[in-house]
C-alpha positions in Angstrom: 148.7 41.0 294.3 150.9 44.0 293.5 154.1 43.5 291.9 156.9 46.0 291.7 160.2 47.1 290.4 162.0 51.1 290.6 165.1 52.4 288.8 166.1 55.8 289.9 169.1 58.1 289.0 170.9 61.3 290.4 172.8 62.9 288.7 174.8 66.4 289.3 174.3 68.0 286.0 175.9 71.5 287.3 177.6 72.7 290.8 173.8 74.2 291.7 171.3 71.6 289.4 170.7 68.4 290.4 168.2 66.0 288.0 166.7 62.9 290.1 164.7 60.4 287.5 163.2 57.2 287.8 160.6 54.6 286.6 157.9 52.2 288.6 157.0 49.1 287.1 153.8 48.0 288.8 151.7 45.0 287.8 148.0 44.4 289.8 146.4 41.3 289.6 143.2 41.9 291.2 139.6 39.6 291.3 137.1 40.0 293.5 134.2 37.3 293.3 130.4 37.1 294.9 129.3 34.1 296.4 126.3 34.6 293.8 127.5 32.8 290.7 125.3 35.2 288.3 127.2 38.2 289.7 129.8 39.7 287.6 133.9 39.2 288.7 135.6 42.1 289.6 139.1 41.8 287.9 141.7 44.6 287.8 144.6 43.4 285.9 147.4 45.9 284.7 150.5 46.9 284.4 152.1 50.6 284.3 154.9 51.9 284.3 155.1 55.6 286.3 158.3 57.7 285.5 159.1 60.5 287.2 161.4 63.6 286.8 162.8 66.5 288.8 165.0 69.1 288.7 166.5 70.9 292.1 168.1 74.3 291.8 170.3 75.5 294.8 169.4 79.7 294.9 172.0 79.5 297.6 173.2 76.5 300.5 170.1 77.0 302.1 167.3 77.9 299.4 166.3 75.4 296.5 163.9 75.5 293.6 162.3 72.3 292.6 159.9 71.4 289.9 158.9 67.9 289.2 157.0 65.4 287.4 155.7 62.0 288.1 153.1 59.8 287.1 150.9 57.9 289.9 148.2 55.8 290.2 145.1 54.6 292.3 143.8 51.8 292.8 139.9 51.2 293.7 139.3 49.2 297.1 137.9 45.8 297.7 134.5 47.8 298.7 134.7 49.9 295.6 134.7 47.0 293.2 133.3 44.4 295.0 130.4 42.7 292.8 128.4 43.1 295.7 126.3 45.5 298.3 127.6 45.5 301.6 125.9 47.2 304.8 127.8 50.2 306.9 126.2 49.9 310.7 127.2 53.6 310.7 125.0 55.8 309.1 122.6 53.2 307.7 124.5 53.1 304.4 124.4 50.6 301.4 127.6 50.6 299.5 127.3 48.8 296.2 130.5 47.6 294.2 131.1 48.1 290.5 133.1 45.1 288.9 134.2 47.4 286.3 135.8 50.0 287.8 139.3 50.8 286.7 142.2 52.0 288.7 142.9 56.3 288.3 146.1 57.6 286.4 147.5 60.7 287.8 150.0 62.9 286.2 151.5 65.3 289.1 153.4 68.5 288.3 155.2 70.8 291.3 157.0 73.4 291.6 158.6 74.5 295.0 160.9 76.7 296.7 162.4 75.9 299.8 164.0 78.1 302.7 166.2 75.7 305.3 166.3 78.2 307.7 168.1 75.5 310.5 168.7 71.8 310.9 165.3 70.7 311.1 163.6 74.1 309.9 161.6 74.7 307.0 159.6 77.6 305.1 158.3 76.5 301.6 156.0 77.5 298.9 154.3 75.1 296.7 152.1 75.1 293.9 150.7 72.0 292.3 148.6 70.2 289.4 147.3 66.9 289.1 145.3 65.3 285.6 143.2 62.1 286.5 142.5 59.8 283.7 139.6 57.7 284.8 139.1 59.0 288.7 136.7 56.5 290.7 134.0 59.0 292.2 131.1 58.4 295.1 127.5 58.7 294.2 125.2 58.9 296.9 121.4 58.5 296.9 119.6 59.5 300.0 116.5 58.5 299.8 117.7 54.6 299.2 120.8 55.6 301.6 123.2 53.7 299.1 126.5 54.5 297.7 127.7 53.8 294.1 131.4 54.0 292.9 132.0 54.3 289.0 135.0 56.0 286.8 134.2 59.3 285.3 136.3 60.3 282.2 138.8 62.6 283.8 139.4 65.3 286.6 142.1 67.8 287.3 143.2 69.7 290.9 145.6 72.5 291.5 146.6 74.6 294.5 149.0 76.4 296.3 150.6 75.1 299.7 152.4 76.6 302.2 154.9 74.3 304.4 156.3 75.6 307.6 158.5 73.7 310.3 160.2 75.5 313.2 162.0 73.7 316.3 160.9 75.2 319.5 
């Protein structure tokens, strides 16, 4: 069971700078059990709360600036925490569970400028960052063909994107 709750704001803090803010409240109540009583109980039980934050610029009425901030999460999947090996028909695979997994915090930063060229057209350049507290990572063996799932301590990403949309 998830349970939920947002608050966001907009505000119009100059004639070209907009600020949109909110907050997530998110509670998981998550157990997983084997039919073998010795096994252990996968439980993932926590609430978070995820603000976020961003700031949109107008260069002009059709160019903007954004840069943003928000904190997200992952959860792991029944399969990943299950307190149990399962079988994949394709590929032959064992997949074994790990009760104790716990679910990924993600702080995301962007910034991005944006080109509305027309209604419905689009040139943007993005470049982005994401910090993982506790990402849930795949170990495969392939001599025993199984795969593992366990947390690793953190993990970080970053990139560039390019966005383009043009009506034909």
């Amino acid at each position: 069971k998830i349970y939920s709750n947002f608050a966001m704001v907009e505000l119009t803090l100059r004639r070209t700078l907009k600020m949109v803010g909110g907050v997530i409240y998110e509670a998981t109540r998550m157990t997983i059990v084997s039919q073998d009583s010795s096994a252990p109980t996968g439980d993932l039980n926590t609430d978070d709360w995820l603000p976020s934050l961003s700031f949109i610029q107008n260069l002009n009425d059709r160019m903007n600036v954004r840069i943003a901030y928000g904190k997200t999460l992952a959860r792991p999947t029944f399969r990943e925490m299950a307190p149990y090996t399962t079988f994949e028909f394709i590929g032959d695979y064992l997949y074994e569970g790990n009760a104790s997994l716990q679910r990924t915090l993600i702080d995301n930063l962007d910034l991005r400028w944006e080109w509305f060229m027309r209604p419905g057209e689009i040139v943007a350049l993005s470049t982005y960052y994401k910090r993982f507290a506790n990402p849930i990572e795949r170990t495969v063996n392939p001599e025993t063909k199984t795969i593992r799932y366990q947390n690793v301590e953190k993990g970080q990403v970053y990139g560039v994107e390019l966005e383009l949309k043009k009506n034909l």
